[in-house]
C-alpha positions as protocol buffer text, in pm:
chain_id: "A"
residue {
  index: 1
  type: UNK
  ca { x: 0 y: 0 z: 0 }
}
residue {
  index: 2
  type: UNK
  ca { x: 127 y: 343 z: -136 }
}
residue {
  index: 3
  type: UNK
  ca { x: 42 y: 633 z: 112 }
}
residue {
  index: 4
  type: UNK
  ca { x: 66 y: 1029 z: -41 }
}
residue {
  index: 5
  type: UNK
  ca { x: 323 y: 1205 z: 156 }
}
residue {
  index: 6
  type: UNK
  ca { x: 73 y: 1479 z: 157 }
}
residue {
  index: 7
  type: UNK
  ca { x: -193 y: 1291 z: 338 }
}
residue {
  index: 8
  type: UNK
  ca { x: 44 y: 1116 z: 548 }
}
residue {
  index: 9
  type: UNK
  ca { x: 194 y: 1555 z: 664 }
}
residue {
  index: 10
  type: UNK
  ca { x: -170 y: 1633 z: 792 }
}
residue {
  index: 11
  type: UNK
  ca { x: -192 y: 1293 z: 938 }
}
residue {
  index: 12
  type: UNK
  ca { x: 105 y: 1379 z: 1163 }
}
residue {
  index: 13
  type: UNK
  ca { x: 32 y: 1743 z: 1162 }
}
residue {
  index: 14
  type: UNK
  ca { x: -350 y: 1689 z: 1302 }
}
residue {
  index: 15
  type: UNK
  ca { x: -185 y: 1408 z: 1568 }
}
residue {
  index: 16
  type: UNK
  ca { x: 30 y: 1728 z: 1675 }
}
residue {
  index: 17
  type: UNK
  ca { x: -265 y: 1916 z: 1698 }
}
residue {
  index: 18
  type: UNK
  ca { x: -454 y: 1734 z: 1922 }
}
residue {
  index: 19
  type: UNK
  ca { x: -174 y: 1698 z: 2174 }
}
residue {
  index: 20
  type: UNK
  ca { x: -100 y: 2017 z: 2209 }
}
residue {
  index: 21
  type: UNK
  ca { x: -501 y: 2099 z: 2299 }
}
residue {
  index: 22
  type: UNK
  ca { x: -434 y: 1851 z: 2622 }
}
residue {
  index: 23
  type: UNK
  ca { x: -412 y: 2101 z: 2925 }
}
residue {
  index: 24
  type: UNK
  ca { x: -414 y: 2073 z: 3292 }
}
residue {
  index: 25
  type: UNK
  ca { x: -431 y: 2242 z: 3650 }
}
residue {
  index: 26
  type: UNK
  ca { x: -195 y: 2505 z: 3684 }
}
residue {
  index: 27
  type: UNK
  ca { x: 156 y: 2374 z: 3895 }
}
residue {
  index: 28
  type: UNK
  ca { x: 90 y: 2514 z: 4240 }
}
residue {
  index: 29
  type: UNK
  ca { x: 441 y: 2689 z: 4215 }
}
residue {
  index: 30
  type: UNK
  ca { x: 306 y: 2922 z: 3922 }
}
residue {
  index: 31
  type: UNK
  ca { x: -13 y: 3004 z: 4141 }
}
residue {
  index: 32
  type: UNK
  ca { x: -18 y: 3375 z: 4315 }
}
residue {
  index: 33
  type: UNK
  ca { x: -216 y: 3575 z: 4541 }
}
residue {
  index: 34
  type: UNK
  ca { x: -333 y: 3869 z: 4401 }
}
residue {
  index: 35
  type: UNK
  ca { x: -574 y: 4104 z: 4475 }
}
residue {
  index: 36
  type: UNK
  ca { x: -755 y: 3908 z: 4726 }
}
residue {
  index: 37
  type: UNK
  ca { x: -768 y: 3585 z: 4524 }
}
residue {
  index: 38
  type: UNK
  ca { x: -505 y: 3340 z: 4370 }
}
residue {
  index: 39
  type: UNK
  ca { x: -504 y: 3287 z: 4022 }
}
residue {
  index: 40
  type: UNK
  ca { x: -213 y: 3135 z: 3773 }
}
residue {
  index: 41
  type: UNK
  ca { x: 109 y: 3345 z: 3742 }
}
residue {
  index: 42
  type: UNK
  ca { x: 3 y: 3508 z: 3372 }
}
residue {
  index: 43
  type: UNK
  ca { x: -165 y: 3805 z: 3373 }
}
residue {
  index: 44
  type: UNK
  ca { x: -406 y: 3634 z: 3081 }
}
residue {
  index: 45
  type: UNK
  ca { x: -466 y: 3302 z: 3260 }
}
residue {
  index: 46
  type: UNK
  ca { x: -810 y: 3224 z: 3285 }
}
residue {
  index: 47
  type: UNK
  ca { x: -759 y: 3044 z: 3620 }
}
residue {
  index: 48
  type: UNK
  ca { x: -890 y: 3208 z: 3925 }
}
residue {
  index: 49
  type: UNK
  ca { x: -1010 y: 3144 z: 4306 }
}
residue {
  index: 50
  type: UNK
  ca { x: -1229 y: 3238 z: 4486 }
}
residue {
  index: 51
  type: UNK
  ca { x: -1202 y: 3587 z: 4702 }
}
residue {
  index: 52
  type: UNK
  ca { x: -996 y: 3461 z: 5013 }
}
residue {
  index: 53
  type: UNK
  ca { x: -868 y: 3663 z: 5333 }
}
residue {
  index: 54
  type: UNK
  ca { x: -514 y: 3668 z: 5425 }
}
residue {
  index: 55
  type: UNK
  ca { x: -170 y: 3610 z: 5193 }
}
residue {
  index: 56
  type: UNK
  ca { x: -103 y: 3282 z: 5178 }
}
residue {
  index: 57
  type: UNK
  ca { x: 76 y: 3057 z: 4959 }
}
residue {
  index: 58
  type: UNK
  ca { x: -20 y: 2734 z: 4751 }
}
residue {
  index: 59
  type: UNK
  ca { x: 210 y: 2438 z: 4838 }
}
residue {
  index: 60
  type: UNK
  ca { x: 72 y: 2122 z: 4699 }
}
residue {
  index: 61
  type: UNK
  ca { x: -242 y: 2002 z: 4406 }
}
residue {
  index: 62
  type: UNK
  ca { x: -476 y: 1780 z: 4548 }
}
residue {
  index: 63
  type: UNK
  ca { x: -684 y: 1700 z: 4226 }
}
residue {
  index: 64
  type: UNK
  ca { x: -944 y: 1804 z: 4023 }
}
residue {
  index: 65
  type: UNK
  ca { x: -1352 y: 1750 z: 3929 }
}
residue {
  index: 66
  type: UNK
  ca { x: -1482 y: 1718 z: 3600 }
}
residue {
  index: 67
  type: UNK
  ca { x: -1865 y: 1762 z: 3539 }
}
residue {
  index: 68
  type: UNK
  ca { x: -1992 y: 1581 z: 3264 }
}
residue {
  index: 69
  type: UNK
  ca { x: -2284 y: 1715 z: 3036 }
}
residue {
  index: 70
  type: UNK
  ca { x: -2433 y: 1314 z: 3071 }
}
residue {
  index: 71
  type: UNK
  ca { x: -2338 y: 1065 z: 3325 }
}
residue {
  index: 72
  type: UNK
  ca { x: -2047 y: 878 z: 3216 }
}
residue {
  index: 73
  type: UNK
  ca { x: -1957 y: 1100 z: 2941 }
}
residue {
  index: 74
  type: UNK
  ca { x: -1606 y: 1195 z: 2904 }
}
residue {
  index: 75
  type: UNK
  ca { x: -1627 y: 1377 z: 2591 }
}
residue {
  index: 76
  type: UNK
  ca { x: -1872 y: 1710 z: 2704 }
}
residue {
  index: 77
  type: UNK
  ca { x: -1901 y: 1876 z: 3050 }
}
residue {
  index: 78
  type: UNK
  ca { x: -1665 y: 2077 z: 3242 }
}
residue {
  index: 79
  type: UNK
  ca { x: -1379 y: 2151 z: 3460 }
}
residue {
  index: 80
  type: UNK
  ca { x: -1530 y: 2216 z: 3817 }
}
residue {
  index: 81
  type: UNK
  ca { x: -1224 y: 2340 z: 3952 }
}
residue {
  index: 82
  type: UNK
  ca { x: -833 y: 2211 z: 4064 }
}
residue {
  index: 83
  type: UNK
  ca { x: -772 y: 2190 z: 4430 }
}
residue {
  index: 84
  type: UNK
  ca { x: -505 y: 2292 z: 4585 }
}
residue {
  index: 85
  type: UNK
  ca { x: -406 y: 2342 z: 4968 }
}
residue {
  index: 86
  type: UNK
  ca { x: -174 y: 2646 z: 5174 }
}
residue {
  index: 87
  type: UNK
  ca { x: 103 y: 2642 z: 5318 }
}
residue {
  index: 88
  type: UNK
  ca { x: -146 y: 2766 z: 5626 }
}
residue {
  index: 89
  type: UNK
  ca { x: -319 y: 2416 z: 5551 }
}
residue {
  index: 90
  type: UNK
  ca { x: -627 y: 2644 z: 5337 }
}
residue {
  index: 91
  type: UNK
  ca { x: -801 y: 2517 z: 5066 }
}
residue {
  index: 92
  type: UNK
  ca { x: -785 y: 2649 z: 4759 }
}
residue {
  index: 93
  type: UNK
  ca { x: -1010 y: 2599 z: 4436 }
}
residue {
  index: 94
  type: UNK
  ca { x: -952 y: 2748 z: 4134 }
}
residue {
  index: 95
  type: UNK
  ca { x: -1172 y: 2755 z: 3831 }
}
residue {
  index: 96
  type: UNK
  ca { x: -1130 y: 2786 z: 3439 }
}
residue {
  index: 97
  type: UNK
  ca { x: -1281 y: 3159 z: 3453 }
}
residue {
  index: 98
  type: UNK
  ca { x: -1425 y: 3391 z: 3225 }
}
residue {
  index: 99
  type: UNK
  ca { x: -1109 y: 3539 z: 3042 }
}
residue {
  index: 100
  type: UNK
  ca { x: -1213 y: 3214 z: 2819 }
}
residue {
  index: 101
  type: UNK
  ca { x: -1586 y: 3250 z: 2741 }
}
residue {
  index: 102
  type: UNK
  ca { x: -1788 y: 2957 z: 2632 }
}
residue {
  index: 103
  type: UNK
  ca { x: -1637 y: 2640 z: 2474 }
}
residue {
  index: 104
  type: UNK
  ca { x: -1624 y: 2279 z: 2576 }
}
residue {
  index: 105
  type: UNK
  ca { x: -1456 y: 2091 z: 2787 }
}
residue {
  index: 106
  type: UNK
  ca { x: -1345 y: 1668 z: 2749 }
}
residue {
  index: 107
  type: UNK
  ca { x: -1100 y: 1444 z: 2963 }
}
residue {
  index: 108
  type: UNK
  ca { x: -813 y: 1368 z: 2781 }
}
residue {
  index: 109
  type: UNK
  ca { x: -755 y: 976 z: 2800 }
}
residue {
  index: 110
  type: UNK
  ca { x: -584 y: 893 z: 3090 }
}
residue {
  index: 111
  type: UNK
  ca { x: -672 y: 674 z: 3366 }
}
residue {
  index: 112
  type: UNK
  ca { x: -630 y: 899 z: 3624 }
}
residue {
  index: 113
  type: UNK
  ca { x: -981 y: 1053 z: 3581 }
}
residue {
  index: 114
  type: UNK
  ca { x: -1187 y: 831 z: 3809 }
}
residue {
  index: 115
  type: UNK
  ca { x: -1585 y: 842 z: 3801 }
}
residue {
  index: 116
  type: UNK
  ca { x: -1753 y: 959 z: 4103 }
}
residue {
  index: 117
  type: UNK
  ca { x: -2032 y: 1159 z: 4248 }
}
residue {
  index: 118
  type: UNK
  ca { x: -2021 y: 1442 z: 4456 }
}
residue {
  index: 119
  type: UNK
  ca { x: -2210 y: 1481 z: 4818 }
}
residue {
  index: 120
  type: UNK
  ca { x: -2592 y: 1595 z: 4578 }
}
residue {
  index: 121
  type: UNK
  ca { x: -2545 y: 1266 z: 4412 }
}
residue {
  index: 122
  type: UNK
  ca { x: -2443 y: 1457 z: 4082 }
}
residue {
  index: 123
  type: UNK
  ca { x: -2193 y: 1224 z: 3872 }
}
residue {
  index: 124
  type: UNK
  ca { x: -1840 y: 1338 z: 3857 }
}
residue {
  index: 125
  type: UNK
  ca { x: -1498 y: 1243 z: 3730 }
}
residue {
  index: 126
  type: UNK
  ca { x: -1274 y: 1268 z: 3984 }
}
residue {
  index: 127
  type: UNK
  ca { x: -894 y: 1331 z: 3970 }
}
residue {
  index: 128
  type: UNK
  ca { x: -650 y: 1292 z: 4289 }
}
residue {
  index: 129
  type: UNK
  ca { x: -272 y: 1300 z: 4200 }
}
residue {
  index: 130
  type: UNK
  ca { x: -2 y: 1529 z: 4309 }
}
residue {
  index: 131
  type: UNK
  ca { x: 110 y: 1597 z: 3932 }
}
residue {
  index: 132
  type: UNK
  ca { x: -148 y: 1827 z: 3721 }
}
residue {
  index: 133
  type: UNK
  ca { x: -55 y: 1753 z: 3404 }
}
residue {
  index: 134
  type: UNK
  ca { x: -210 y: 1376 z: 3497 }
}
residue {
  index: 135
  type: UNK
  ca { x: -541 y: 1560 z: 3541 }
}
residue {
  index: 136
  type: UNK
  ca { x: -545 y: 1654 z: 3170 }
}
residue {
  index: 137
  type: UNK
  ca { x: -815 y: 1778 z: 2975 }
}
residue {
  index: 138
  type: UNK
  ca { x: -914 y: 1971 z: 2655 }
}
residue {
  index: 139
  type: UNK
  ca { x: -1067 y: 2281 z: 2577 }
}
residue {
  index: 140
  type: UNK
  ca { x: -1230 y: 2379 z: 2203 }
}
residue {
  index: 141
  type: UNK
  ca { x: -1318 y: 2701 z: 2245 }
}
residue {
  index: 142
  type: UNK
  ca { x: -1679 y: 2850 z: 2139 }
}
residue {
  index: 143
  type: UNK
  ca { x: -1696 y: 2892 z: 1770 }
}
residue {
  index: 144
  type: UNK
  ca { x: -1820 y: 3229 z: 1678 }
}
């Protein structure tokens, strides 16, 4: 079998693609307080927490929840948010926030992403691992 080089470039080309959608929580040493709330270390990250009293500083990840759209779907839903705890021992939670808009959210295939349910008895996927990057997950954002 004869394969075009030109089909076999986008081939490669869309496989490079797709990896580099593949995200995850942010590393807690590139998390900062700011302005009453911790949020990644770019100015343009769309990560933020919620409003919290008192410096502190984020030493370890705990994991991460993923919402999906259907129960047992790992294709639509969305990031509920990366823990994190303090150096003080706080809790931390930061969410994918509105410097992103709309767009869809999917697990990336790993097996670290473990379905769950939270305490209302809504399904989850749950994540718990000390490295982010094993919490993976894409992001297509909103076409307009």
């Amino acid at each position: 079998m004869r394969v075009s080089p030109l089909y076999l470039f986008f081939f490669i080309l869309s496989g490079f693609s797709t990896l580099a959608a593949a995200q995850g929580c942010p590393y807690p040493s590139t998390v900062r307080y700011v302005d009453g709330h911790f949020q990644g270390a770019d100015k343009e990250s769309p990560w933020i927490s919620q409003t919290m009293n008192g410096q502190d500083l984020v030493e370890t990840f705990v994991g991460a929840i993923f919402i999906p759209r259907e129960s047992g779907e790992r294709k639509r839903g969305y990031l509920e948010k990366c823990i994190y705890k303090t150096v003080r021992g706080n809790t931390v939670a930061l969410r994918f926030g509105p410097a992103r808009g709309g767009g869809t959210m999917s697990l990336a295939e790993t097996t670290h992403w473990q379905p769950g349910t939270d305490v209302f008895g809504q399904p989850t996927f749950q994540c718990e691992d000390r490295q982010p990057d094993n919490c993976a997950f894409t992001f297509e954002a909103a076409k307009r």
